[in-house]
C-alpha positions, 0 to 999 in steps of 0.5 A: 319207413326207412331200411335200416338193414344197409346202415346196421350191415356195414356198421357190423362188418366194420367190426373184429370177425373174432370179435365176441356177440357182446360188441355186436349188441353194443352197436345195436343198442347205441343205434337205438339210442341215436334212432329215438333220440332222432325221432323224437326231435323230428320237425314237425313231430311224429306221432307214436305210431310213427315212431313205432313202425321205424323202431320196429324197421330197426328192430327186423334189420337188427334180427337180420344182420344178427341171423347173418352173422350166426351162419356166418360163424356157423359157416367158419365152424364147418371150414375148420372142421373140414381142414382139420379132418382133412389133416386127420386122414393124412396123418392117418395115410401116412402112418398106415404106409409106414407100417407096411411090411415089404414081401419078401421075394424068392430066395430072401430072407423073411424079415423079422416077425414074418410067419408062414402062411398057415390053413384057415381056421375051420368052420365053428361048430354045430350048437351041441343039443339042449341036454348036452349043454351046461346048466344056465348060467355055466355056459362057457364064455364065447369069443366072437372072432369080429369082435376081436380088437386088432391084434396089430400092436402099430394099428392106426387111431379111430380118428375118422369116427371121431372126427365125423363125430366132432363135425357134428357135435359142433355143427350141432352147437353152432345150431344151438348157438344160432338159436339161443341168438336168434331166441334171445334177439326176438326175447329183445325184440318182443322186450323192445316191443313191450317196452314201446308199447308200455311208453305208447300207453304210459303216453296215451294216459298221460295225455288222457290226464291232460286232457281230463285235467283241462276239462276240469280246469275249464269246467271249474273255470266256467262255474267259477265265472258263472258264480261271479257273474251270478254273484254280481247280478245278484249284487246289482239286483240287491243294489237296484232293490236297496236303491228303489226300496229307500226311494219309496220309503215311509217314514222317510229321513230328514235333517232337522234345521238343527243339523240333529237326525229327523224322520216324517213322510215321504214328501213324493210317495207320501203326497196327499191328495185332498178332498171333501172327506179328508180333513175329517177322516182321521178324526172319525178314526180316531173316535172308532178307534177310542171306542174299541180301546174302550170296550176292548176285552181283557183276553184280547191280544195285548198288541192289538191294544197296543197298535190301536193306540199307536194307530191313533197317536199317528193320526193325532199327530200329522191328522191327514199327512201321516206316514204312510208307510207306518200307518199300513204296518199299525193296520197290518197288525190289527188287520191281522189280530181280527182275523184270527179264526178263533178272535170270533170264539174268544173275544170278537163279539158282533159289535166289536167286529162291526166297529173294527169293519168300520176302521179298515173301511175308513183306513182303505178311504184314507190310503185311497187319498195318496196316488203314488202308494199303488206303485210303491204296493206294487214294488212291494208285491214284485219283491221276494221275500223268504218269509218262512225265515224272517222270524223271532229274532232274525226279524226283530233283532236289527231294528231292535240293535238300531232303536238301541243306537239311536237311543244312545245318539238321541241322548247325544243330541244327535237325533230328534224325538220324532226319530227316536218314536220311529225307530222304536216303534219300527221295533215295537212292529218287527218284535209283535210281527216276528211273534205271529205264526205264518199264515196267509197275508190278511185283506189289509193291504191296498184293496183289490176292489176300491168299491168294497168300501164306498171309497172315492176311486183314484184315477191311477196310472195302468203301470202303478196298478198291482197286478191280480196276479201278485201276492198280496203283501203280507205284515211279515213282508211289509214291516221288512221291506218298510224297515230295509227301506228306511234304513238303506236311506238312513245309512246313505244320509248319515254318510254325508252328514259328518257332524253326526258321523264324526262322533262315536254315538253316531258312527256306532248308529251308522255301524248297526245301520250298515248290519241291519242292512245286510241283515235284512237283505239276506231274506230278499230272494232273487 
């Protein structure tokens, strides 16, 4: 800390002695400016403390040079006092002196205004008695000799009384002066220390709003960075479950010979594997099934009826090389209008009960012939689905938007009628589903236990086997994951055939394509 008492003096005695306080406050307050603005462009920086302590340094040699100069004046008030006292009594001396009468000596004349001398006075008189003064109040005015002003009329002024007094009126001014400076420089110096310590705080909370400014700057920074990365993973999830979904999708998209829009099995995951009993199990099912729409009663669901042939028509057409992937949801449906708890007190008599028993016995057999659905059961049953969401026309609305489209391509002979079957009863599927309350996913799925059935056991490899552990798939979810799927491989053939895109029928398709898509995306949880 510097000693600023040696720069402030000489600066101060440079000045007028009779110069007023105010150039003296003038100087200081131009010191102050030069002190700030050199430690605030100090290098390297001070901090606020610093700077505080040599304010303060600046501040006590000011109050010291400034109490200097009040004794200083007090001082020179005093000597000037004294020189004029000292005059005063000269004065006085000489006037005394020159109003002395000389004695006049023997046989002289006595000068003018000379008396004789003359016996003193005798002494005051005893107080008269209580009874032989005047009444209280009436008593005559005494004169008190001592009191008497000085009869002489050439006697000289009281000066020596009133000069004592003026050395001490203005000693004590000067006192007063000394303390109303000394009053109003620690009033400065406690307003310069206020002030000082205002601009710490003033500084000390702006950097506090830096500081929580930048906080939350890169909190928000790093939630935004964290949204985008979690956006991006997800997109990329929702690419990767875009891309396996139509890998494994049945019915799969084709192009006719004819450059138009076709559908069928998937050649890979739809693959069949033959054996004794194949070529003679749809057939069965069909007889099972023929028998049940025949004795099918009236208060039975009306989409039972409506699967049933659906189922039938599959099996009629491609007989033991379906589409898989159709045929699951026809049974689904099916599987799930026999459940119902009150199909038994309704309509489902022992009989019909037997024959249906006997259709997911022959239906289990069938899938059992197509090695690579395991694997696709288990991509199914690993994908999460809001399924409490996915229902009335959130469901049914995007197949039913692409079925209208592909009617309009069909009869722009853009498609086939095979397409046009799948795509309508896609939405024939997702209209009776999107109706069914929610309830636990029915047995119809793959089954746990190949041997419930007597089926033939399929060699499967350990990592196309479903774990115990999974949810078992549900009709809501495999109608959903089934139309993603199709649709996803649908739109990305579509957009390298320009024969059928380059025409407004076929780009509306690809356009209700691209928002089923997005549609039914937005029930894939991640």
């Amino acid at each position: 800390m510097a000693d600023y008492y040696p720069l402030i003096a000489r600066a101060i005695s440079g000045l007028d002695p009779s110069a007023p306080g105010e150039s003296r406050r003038a100087l200081y307050e131009r010191a102050r400016v030069a002190l700030i603005a050199q430690l605030h462009g100090a290098r390297p920086k001070l901090t606020e403390s610093e700077i505080t302590r040599e304010r303060l340094s600046m501040e006590e040699a000011v109050r010291k040079v400034e109490s200097e100069a009040a004794q200083r004046a007090r001082d020179a008030t005093r000597s000037g006092e004294a020189s004029r006292v000292g005059g005063d009594r000269a004065r006085a001396g000489d006037s005394f002196r020159a109003n002395i009468r000389p004695v006049a000596q023997p046989g002289e004349p006595s000068p003018s205004g000379w008396r004789p001398w003359a016996p003193p006075p005798p002494p005051p008189s005893l107080p008269q008695p209580r009874n032989e003064r005047p009444p209280f109040g009436q008593e005559p005015e005494r004169h008190d000799p001592r009191q008497q002003p000085n009869p002489r009329a050439d006697a000289p002024p009281k000066r020596f009384a009133d000069s004592f007094r003026s050395r001490d009126a203005l000693a004590a001014q000067a006192k007063r002066q000394a303390e109303a400076a000394q009053a109003k420089a620690d009033k400065e110096r406690r307003e310069e220390e206020e002030r000082i310590e205002n601009e710490r705080q003033e500084q000390i909370q702006r950097l506090s709003e830096i500081e929580r400014a930048t906080r939350e700057q890169d909190e928000a920074l790093r939630q935004r960075e964290e949204q985008e990365a979690a956006h991006t993973q997800n997109d990329a999830r929702r690419l990767l479950a875009r891309e396996q979904l139509a890998m494994v999708a049945s019915p799969a998209p084709s192009l006719a010979p004819d450059g138009r829009l076709d559908a069928g099995r998937n050649t890979v995951y739809d693959a069949v594997k033959n054996s004794d009993d194949l070529p003679t199990l749809p057939l069965r099912q069909r007889t099972i099934i023929k028998t049940i729409l025949s004795d099918l009663p009236g208060n039975s669901p009306k989409y039972l009826r409506t699967s049933l042939q659906s189922y039938e028509d599959e099996l009629k057409v491609r007989g033991a090389q379906p589409i898989l992937g159709l045929l699951k949801d026809m049974f689904e449906i099916i599987d799930a209008a026999v459940g119902d708890p009150s199909a038994q007190q309704d309509w489902l008599v022992p009989g019909l009960r037997k024959a249906f028993e006997k259709v997911a016995e022959n239906h289990h057999v069938l899938v059992s012939h197509f090695p690579l659905d395991p694997e696709r059961e288990n991509l199914y049953a690993r994908t999460l689905v809001e399924e409490d969401e996915a229902t009335g026309n959130s469901l049914s609305e995007p197949f039913r938007q692409v079925a209208q489209a592909t009617q309009n391509a069909n009869e722009a002979g853009l498609t086939t009628d095979d397409f046009l079957r799948v795509t309508d009863k896609m939405a024939e599927f997702a209209k009776i589903i999107s109706t069914l309350p929610l309830s636990a996913p029915p047995s119809g799925g793959a089954p746990r236990n190949p041997h419930k059935f007597g089926a033939q056991i399929v060699v499967i490899r350990p990592e196309d086997r479903i774990d115990e552990s999974d949810p078992p798939i549900s009709a809501r979810k495999r109608i959903l994951l089934t139309g993603l799927g199709f649709f996803e491989r649908v739109y990305n053939l579509l957009g390298s055939t320009v024969t059928i895109v380059g025409t407004p029928e076929g780009l509306a398709l690809l356009r209700e394509l691209k928002e089923a898509i997005s549609a039914l995306l937005n029930f894939i949880r991640h």
